[in-house]
C-alpha positions, 0 to 999 in steps of 0.5 A: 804675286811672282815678286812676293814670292821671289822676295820671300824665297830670298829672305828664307834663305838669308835665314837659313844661311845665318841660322845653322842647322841644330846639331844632335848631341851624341850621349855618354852613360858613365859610371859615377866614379868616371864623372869628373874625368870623363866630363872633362873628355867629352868637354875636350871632344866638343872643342875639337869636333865641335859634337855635343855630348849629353852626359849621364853617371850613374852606378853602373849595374843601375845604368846597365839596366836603365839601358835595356829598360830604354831599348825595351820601351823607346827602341832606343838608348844612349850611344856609348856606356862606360862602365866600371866593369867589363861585365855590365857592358858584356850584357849588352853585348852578348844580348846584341845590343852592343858592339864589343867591349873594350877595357879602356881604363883600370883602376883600384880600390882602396881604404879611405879612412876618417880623419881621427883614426889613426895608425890604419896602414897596409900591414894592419887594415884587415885587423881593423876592418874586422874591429867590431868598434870599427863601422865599414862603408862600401858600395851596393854590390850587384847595383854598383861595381865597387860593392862587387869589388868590395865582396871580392876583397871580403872573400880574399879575406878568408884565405887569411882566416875562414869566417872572415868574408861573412862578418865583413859582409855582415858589418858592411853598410851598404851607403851608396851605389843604389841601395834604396834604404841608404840615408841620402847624400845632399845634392853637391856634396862628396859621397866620402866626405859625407859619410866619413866627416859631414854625417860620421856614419863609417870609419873606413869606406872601400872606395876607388883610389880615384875617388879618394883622390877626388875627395882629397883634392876637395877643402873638406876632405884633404885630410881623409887618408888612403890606405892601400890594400895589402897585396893579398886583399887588392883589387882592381876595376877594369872598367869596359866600354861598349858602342850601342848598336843602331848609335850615332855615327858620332858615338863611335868616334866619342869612343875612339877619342876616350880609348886615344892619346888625349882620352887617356892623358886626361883619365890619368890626370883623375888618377886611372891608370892604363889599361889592363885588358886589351883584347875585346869580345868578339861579336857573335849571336845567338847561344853560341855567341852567349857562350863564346863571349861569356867563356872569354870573359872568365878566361879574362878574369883568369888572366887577371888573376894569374897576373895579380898573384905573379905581382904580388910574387915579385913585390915579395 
């Protein structure tokens, strides 16, 4: 019986010695304009750690929410979120659901035109965004941070002419980023290319320059053109990301890696550019941790703001 049992004992350890142990994946939410990019970082941390990362993208406001909906009924969530924005990691934040949010990359939007409408530039976008024969697509704002960046560029322009803000908002179609009455995007298929070729619902479509980049670089979208936004209509997405609390070990280091040399050349590589926003939240709770943080964010977007209009006055 002893033989039996020293026999059993010494082959359970030559399994055990071939059989490595099932490592957890570490989880990465990212915004849906992020997938290519950080796909691409989360595949270069696994060939140098050797960590496996469980990937989800998504619309970010949605994604935000599908967080606190998991914390709420599971206790737990994904270990690291980045978003398009600073606010919808912030709300993990002051909730205490999150570490501090870092801006960890920038990005901006921009016009993606049809191919067949031609003369659109800079100079003259705003007159044709306004054109009641031109049909304008965006993101769902409140859902998707590019159809909040998108009110914002409609509210700019008012300075140009009061009114104007409220007929593009009226005349914007809401085609993705959550809106649950948009037609639907076959499973494969480039949102832009769609909408603007494949299923001509728009003429013009306020995206990110990456995905406009991403579009182009695609056989059916490389004759799709990017217009720039004129200096008083520009906007750009910061985009912010946080730690969840309680995460893997290893999500920390997920994050460091995004925010490092290597993350960053492969961001710039999608066409991101650097960050702008280098200062993070400081952890506090409570109420006066809520208003504290919520107070630095404005002061942020203030900064924003004062930095936007001292370039424009140098452009001009």
């Amino acid at each position: 019986m002893k033989q039996q049992f020293f026999a059993f004992s010494l082959t359970a350890c030559a399994v055990s010695a071939i059989v490595p142990t099932q490592a957890f994946a570490v989880t990465l939410y990212g915004a849906g304009s992020l997938q290519n990019s950080l796909t691409e970082v989360a595949q270069a941390f696994t060939k140098e750690y050797g960590i496996n990362i469980d990937t989800y993208f998504g619309p970010s406001g949605l994604t935000e929410q599908k967080i606190e909906q998991e914390i709420s009924t599971k206790g737990q969530s994904t270990d690291v979120f980045a978003s398009a924005d600073l606010g919808n990691p912030q709300k993990l934040f002051v909730k205490g659901l999150s570490e501090p949010v870092k801006n960890f990359t920038s990005n901006r939007m921009t016009a993606i035109v049809r191919p067949g409408l031609t003369g659109v530039t800079s100079d003259n976008l705003l007159d044709f965004l306004l054109n009641t024969n031109i049909k304008v697509g965006t993101s769902t704002p409140g859902s998707d941070p590019s159809g909040d960046y998108a009110w914002q560029i409609f509210d700019k322009a008012d300075a140009v002419k009061s009114g104007n803000s409220q007929i593009l908002k009226n005349k914007a179609l809401q085609l993705v980023g959550g809106n649950p009455s948009a037609p639907s995007v076959p499973t494969g298929q480039n949102n832009l290319i769609y909408f603007l070729k494949t299923n001509p619902t728009v003429d013009i479509f306020l995206a990110y320059y990456t995905s406009g980049k991403s579009a182009q670089k695609l056989e059916q979208g490389n004759d799709l053109q990017i217009v720039e936004l004129p200096d008083y209509l520009a906007t750009k997405a910061d985009y912010g990301l946080t730690v969840l609390k309680n995460a893997d070990p290893d999500g920390e280091k997920l994050a460091a890696y995004i925010l490092s040399s290597q993350g960053q050349a492969i961001l710039s590589k999608y066409g991101f550019s650097s960050p702008t926003v280098t200062q993070s939240v400081p952890e506090h709770q409570g109420i006066g941790g809520y208003v504290l943080a919520l107070s630095i964010a404005l002061a942020m977007h203030k900064k924003l703001n004062l930095a936007q209009k001292t370039e424009r006055k140098i452009r001009s």
